[in-house]
C-alpha positions in Angstrom: 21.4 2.0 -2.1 19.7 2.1 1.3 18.4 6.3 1.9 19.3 5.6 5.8 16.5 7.0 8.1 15.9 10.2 8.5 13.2 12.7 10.4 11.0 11.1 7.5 10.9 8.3 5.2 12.6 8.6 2.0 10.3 8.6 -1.4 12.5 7.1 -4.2 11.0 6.0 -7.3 9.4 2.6 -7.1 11.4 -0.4 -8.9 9.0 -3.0 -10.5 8.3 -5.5 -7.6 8.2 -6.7 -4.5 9.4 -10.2 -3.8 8.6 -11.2 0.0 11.1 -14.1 0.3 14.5 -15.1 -1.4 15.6 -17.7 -4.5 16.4 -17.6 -8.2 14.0 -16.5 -11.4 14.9 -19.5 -13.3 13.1 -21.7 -10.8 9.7 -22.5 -12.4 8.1 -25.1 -10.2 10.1 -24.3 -7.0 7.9 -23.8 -3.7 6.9 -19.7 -3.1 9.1 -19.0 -0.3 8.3 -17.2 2.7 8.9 -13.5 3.9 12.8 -13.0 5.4 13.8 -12.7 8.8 13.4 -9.3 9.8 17.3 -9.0 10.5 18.1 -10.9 7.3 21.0 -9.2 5.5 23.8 -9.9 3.5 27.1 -7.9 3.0 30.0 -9.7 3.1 31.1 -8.9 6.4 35.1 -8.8 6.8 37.0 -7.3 8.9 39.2 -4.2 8.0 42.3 -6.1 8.0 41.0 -7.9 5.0 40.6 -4.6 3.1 42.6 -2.7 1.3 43.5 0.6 1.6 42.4 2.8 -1.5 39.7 2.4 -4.2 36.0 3.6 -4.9 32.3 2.9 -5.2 30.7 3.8 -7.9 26.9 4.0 -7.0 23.8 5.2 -8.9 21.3 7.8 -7.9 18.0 8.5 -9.4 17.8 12.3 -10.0 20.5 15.0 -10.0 20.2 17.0 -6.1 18.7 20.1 -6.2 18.4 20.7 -1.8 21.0 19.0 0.9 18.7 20.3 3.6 16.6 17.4 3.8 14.7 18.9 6.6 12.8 21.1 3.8 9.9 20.0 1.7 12.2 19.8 -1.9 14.8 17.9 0.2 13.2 14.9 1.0 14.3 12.5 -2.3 16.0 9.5 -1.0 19.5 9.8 -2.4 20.1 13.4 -0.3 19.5 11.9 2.5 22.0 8.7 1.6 24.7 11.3 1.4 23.7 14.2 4.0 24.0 11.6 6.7 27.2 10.3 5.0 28.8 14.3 5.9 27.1 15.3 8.5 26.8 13.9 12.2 24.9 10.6 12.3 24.0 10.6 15.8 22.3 7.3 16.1 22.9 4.0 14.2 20.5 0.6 13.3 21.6 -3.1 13.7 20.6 -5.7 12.1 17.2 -5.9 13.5 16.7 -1.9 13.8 18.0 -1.2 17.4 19.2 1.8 17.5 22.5 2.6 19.2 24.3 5.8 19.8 27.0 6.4 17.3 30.1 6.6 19.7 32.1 9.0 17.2 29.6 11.6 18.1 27.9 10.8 21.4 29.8 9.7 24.2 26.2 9.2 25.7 22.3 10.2 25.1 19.8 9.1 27.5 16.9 9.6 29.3 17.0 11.5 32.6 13.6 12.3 33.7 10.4 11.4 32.7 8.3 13.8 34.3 8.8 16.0 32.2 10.8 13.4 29.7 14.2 15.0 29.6 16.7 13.7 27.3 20.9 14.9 27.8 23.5 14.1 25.4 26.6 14.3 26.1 29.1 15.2 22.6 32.1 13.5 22.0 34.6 16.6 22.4 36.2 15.8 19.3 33.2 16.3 16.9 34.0 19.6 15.2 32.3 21.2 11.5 34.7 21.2 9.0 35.2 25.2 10.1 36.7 24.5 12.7 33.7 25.0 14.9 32.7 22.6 17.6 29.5 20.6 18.0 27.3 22.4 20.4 23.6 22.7 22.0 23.2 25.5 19.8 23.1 23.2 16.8 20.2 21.0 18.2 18.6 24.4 19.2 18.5 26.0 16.0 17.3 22.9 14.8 14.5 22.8 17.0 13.5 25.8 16.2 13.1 25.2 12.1 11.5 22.4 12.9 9.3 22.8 15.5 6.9 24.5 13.3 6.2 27.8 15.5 7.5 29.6 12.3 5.7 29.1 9.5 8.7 30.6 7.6 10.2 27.7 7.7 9.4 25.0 5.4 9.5 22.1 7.6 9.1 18.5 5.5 8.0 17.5 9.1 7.4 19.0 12.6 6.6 16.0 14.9 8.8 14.9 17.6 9.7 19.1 17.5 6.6 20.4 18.4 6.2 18.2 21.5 9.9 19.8 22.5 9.5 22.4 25.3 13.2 23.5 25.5 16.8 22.9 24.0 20.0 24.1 26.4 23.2 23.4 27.3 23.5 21.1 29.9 26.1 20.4 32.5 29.5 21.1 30.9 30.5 22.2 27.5 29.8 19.5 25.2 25.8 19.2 27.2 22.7 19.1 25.6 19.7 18.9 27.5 16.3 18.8 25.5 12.9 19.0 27.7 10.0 18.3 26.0 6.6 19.0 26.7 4.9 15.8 26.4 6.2 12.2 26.3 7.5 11.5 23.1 8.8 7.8 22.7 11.2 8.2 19.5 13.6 10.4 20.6 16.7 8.9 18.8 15.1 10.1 15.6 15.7 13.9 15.9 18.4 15.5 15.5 19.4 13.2 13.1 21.7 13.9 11.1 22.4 17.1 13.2 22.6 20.6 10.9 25.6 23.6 12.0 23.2 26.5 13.3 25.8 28.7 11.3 23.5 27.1 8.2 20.3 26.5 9.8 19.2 29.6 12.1 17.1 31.3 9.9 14.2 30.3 7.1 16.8 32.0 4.4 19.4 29.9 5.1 17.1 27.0 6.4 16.7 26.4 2.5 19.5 28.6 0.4 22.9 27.5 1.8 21.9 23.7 1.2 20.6 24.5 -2.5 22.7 21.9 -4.8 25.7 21.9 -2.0 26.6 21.1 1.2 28.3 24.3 2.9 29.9 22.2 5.3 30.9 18.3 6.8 31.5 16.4 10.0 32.1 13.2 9.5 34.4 10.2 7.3 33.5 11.9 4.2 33.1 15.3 2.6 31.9 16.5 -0.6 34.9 16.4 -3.1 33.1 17.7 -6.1 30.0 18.2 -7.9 29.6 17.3 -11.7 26.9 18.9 -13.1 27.4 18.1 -16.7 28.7 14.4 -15.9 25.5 14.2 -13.8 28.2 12.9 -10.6 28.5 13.9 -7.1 31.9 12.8 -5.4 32.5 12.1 -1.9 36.2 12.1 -1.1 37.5 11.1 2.8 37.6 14.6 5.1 41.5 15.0 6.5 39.9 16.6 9.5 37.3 13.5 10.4 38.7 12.5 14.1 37.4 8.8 14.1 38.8 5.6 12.2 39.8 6.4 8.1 37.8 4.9 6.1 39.1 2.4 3.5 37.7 3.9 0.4 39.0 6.5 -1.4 36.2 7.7 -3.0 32.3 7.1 -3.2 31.4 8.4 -6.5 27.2 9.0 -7.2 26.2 9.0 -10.9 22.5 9.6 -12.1 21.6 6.8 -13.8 17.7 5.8 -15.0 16.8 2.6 -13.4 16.3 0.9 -16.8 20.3 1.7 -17.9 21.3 0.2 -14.5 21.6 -3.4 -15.0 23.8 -2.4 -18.2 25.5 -0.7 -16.5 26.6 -2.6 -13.9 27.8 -5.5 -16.6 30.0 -2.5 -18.2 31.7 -1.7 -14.8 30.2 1.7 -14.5 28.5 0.8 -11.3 29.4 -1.8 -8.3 25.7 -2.9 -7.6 22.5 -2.5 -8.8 19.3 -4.5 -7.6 18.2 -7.8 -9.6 14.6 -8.2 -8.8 13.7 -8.5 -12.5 14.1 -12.1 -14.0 15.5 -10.7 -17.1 17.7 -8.6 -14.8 18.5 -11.6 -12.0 19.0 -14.0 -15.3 21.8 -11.8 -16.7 23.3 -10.4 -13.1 23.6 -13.4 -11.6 25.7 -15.1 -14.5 28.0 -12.1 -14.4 31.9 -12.8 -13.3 32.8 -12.0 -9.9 29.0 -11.0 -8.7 27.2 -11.8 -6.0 23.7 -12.0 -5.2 23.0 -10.3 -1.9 19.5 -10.5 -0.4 18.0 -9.0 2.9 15.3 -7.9 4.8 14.0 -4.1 4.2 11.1 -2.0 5.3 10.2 -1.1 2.0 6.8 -0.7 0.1 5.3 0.2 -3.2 1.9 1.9 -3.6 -0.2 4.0 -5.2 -1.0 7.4 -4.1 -4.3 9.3 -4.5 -4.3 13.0 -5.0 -7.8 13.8 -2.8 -6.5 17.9 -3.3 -7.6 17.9 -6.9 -10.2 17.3 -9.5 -12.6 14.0 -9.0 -10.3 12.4 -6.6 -11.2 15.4 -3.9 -14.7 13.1 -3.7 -14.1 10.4 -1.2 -16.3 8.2 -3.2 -14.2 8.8 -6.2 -11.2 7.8 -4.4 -13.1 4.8 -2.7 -14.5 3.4 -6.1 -10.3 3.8 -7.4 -9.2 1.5 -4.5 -11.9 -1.3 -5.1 -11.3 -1.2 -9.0 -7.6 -2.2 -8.6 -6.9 -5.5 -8.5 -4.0 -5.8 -5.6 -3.8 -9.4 -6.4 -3.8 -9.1 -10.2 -1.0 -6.5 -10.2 1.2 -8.9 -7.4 0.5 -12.1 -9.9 1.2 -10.6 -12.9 5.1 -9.6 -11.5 5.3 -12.5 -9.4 4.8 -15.0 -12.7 8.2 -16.1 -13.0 9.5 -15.5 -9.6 10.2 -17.9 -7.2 8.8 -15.7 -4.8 5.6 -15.3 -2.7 3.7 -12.1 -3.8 1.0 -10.8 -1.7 -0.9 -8.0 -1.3 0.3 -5.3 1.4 -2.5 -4.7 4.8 -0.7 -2.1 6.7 0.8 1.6 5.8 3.0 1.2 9.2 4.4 -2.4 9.7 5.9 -5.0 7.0 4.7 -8.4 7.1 7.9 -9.9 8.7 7.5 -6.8 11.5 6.2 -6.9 15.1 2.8 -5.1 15.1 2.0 -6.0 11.9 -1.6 -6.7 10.4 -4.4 -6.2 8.2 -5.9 -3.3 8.6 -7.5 -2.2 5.1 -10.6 -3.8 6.7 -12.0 -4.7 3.4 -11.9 -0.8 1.6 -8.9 -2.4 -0.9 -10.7 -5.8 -2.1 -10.8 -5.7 -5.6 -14.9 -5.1 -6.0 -15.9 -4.1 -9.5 -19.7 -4.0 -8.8 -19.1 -1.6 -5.4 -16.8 0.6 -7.7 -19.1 1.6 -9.8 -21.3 1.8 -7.3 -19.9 4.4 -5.7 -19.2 6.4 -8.8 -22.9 6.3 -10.0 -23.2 8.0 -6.6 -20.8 10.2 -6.9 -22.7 11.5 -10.2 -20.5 10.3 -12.5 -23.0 8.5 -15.6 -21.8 5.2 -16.7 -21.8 5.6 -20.7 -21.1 1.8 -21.1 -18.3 -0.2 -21.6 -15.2 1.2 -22.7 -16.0 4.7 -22.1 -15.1 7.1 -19.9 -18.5 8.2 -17.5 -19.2 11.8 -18.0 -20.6 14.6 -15.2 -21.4 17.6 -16.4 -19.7 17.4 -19.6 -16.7 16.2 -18.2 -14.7 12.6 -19.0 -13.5 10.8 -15.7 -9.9 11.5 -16.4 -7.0 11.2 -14.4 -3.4 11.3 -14.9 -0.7 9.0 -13.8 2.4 10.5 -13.2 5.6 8.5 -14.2 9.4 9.4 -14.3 11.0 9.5 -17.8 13.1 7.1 -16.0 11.6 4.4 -14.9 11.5 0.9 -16.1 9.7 -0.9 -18.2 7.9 -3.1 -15.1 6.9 0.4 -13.6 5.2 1.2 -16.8 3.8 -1.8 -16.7 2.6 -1.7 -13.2 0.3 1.8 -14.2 -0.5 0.0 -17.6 -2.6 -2.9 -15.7 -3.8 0.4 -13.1 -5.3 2.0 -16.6 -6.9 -0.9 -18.0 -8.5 -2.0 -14.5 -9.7 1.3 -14.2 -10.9 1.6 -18.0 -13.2 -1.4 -16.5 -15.3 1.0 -13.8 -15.2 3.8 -16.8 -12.6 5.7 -15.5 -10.3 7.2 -18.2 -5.9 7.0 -17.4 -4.0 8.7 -19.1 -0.2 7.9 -18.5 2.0 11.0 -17.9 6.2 10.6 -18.3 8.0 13.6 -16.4 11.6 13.9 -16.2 13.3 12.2 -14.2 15.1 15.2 -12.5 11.5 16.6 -12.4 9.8 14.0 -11.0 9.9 14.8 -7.2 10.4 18.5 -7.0 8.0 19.6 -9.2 5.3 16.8 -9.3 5.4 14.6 -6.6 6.2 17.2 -3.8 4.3 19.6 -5.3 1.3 17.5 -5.6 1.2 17.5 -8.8 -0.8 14.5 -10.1 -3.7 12.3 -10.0 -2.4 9.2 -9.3 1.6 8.3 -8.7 3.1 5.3 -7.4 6.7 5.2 -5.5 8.2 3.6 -2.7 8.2 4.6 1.0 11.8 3.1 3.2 13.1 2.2 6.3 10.4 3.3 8.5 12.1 1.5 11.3 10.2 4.1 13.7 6.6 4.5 13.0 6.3 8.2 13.7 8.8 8.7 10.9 6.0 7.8 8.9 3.9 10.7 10.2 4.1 13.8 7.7 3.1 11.1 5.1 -0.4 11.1 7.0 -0.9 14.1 8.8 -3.7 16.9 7.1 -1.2 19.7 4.9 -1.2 23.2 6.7 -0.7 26.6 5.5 0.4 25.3 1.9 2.7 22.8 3.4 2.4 19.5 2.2 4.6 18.0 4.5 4.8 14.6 2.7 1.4 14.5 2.6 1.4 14.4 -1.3 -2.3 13.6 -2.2 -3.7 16.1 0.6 -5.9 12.9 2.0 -6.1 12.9 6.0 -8.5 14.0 9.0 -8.4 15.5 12.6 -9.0 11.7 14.0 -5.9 10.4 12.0 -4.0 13.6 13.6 -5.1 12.9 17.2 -4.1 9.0 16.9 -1.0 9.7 15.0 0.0 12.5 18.0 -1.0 9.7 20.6 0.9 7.0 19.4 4.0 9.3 19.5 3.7 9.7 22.7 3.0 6.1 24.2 6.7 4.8 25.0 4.5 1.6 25.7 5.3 -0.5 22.0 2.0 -3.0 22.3 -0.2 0.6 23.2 1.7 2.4 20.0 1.3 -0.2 18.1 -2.5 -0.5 18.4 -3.0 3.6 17.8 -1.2 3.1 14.4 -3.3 0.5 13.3 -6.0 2.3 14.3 -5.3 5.4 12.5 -4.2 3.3 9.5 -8.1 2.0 9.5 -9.0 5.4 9.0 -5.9 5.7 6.3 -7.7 2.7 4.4 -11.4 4.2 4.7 -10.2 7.7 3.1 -8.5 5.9 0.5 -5.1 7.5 1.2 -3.1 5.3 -0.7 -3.5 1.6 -2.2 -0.7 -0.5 -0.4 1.0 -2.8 -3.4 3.5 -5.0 -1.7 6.5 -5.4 0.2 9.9 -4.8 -1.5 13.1 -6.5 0.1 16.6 -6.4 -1.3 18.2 -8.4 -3.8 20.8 -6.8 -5.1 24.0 -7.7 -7.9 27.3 -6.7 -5.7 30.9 -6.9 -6.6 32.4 -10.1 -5.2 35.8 -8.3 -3.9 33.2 -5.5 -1.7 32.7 -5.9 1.6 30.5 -4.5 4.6 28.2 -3.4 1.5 24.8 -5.0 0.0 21.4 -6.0 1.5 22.1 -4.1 4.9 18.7 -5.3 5.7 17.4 -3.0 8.8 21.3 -1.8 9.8 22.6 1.5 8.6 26.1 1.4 6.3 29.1 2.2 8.1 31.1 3.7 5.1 34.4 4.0 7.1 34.5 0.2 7.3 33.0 -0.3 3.4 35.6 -1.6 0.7 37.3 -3.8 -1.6 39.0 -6.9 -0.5 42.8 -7.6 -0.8 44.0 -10.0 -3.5 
């Protein structure tokens, strides 16, 4: 399932690989194929006279939801946001190839007015109202502002930019008016204020994080939330009898927390109605299963390997630096890729996908696999080389670190940080390999900062500011999603300028230029792209490898006999 783009990129748990390009795992000698189209999707698109009315998905989530606000730091896992935008007002919809377009059942308009000082008005479709009753208004987008806008530290804002460059939110010319002045330019506008919060659940830092702990306290949109399973580990979304727009086909969408290793199983028991097949042994067992299809699209999506730089010997930058030269990209990429039909290569670029305008390499040489600098830059850092196969010692202290793992995750992911230990065993850098539970994983590890080293995915960054809080230097305790703590003032500034350049060439060329300086502080080790190929029920339509596009759930569903 696609978390659809928020105010920030969703962090889900990383399935094994990446394939850049489409084909079959039982295709030995076949040519490597290329990287996708960047629109490339496929989900059996019918229209809703070919549906019938009635039925349900049954989809699996990674952990059970602990915070709908996903606005807060403990809110950011990638399933909330896949169902808070699925109740709540989605202002602004992706295509195909990620143009965004204003979602009509909300916004009658949003545009641009002025630009000095950039002034944006929306204008509310009149018939958007909270399940209480209570209208849409400019004192939603206000109070939102105002969490978010990170003026009061009370609030614990997952991310502030876009926000902070707002001078003003007020009503504008009639009674369904927004107008929203900001201070400086600020190029991707569409992304705020979606999905939009009531300000009857949202106006103070209490609320701001209580009233969306494990439930939604109200809807506006297709669906609501029918019921919440605790013991059965499911989340129900059930059609809402007051949604104004077109009714959906489904009856229900039904979410079950489900490890990643039980998925394929479960999908061939008809517990779930998709689930991805990037594995061979997966692919070799979906794909001969009756009545599936293999869907594959295009998808900003990566895998990597954070760094914590807030704690123990990963705080030195040489530490850090010696970690990103001692893992073999290229080793890790071949070793999945060995009987895929697909071509594997290493990832350049923390902002763009291969397949994406503005894309290149910028790790400028700080992530080639270099055993002889590693160590290099260890014995400098004072760590003693005590010869092969032992950890180096500094003041009576092993080189340890710990690689955080979900209990959940499959057996690829395990071996992904298995090949990351023995690499590193090779510059004398002990690993030890740490399995959390799954319901654990992000709210008390990964958020929390909480490891050495961790490796999950980042999605749908289909605006690169979204990708800010994952950069930006932590203040006042705040993480933001800033995990490992790695960043720097010159990051900051670049990061802040490119947000404001509504020129895409000029933006472009800031990110990459902070994303040098990502490289150099050893921020991350980029793994490799990860499009969608994914095991879908035959009979289900508008549903699969969306690709870029966002799911329109009201037109999702199963095909008449």
């Amino acid at each position: 399932m696609r978390p659809i783009p928020a105010a920030w990129i969703a962090a889900t748990a990383a399935t094994a690989l990446l394939v850049t390009g489409c084909g079959s795992s039982g295709q030995d000698h076949a040519p490597k194929k290329a990287a996708p189209r960047a629109d490339g999707q496929d989900i059996n698109a019918r229209p809703l006279a070919e549906l019938r009315q009635g039925g349900t998905l049954r989809l699996a989530i990674d952990q059970w939801i602990t915070q709908y606000n996903i606005n807060d730091v403990d809110g950011q896992q990638g399933d909330a946001q896949e169902i808070i935008k699925t109740v709540l007002p989605d202002l602004f919809d992706s295509d195909a190839e990620g143009a965004h377009h204003a979602n009509p059942e909300f916004l009658v308009s949003a545009k641009v007015t002025s630009t000095r000082p950039q002034t944006v008005e929306y204008d509310l479709n009149p018939k958007a109202r909270w399940s209480d009753g209570k209208p849409l208004s400019w004192r939603d987008f206000r109070a939102q502002w105002q969490a978010l806008n990170g003026a009061d530290k009370a609030y614990e804002a997952a991310d502030t930019s876009g926000y902070d460059q707002i001078a003003k939110v007020e009503q504008g010319a009639g009674a369904h008016a927004v107008k929203v002045t900001f201070k400086t330019p600020y190029a991707d506008w569409q992304r705020l204020f979606d999905p939009l919060y009531p300000a009857q659940y949202y106006d103070t830092p209490g609320k701001f994080t209580k009233s969306w702990a494990g439930r939604t306290p109200v809807s506006a949109n297709a669906f609501k939330v029918g019921r919440y399973d605790r013991t059965a580990q499911t989340i129900t979304l059930v059609p809402d009898p007051k949604w104004w727009g077109p009714k959906p086909r489904l009856d229900s969408i039904v979410y079950r927390v489900l490890d990643s290793s039980a998925r394929p199983d479960a999908y061939l028991n008809h517990e779930i109605d998709y689930t991805t097949a990037l594995l061979p042994e997966d692919y070799q067992r979906l794909v001969k299963a009756p009545q599936t299809d293999i869907r594959r699209g295009a998808r900003w999506d990566e895998v990597h390997i954070t760094l914590n730089g807030g704690r123990g010997p990963l705080k030195d930058l040489r530490v850090r630096q010696a970690v990103q030269h001692a893992v073999d990209r290229k080793g890790i990429d071949e070793a999945f890729a060995k009987d895929l039909s697909f071509e594997l290569k290493p990832l350049g670029n923390h902002f763009f996908m291969p397949n994406q305008k503005g894309y290149r390499d910028t790790s400028g040489g700080y992530a080639d696999f270099d055993l002889a600098k590693a160590k290099r830059l260890l014995d400098a850092a004072g760590w003693k080389d005590n010869g092969e196969g032992r950890p180096r010692t500094k003041g009576g202290r092993q080189l340890t670190l710990d690689y955080v793992l979900s209990a959940g995750a499959t057996a690829a992911q395990t071996d992904q940080a298995e090949l990351v230990q023995q690499q590193l065993a090779q510059a004398g850098v002990k690993v030890d390999l740490k399995k959390v539970p799954a319901n654990d994983y992000f709210n008390q590890f990964v958020n929390r900062g909480n490891f050495d080293l961790t490796s999950f995915r980042n999605v749908d960054a289909v605006y690169q500011s979204m990708l800010t809080p994952v950069f930006v230097q932590p203040k006042n305790g705040n993480l933001f999603q800033n995990f490992g703590s790695v960043g720097s003032p010159k990051i900051d500034a670049l990061l802040r300028k490119a947000g404001e350049s509504t020129d895409q060439a000029t933006a472009a060329a800031l990110y990459n230029q902070a994303d040098t300086e990502i490289w150099r502080l050893a921020h991350s080790i980029e793994l490799y792209q990860r499009p969608q190929i994914l095991a879908v029920r035959s009979g289900l339509a508008n549903f699969g490898a969306e690709g870029l596009a966002d799911i329109d759930y009201t037109k999702v569903g199963w095909l008449k006999k």
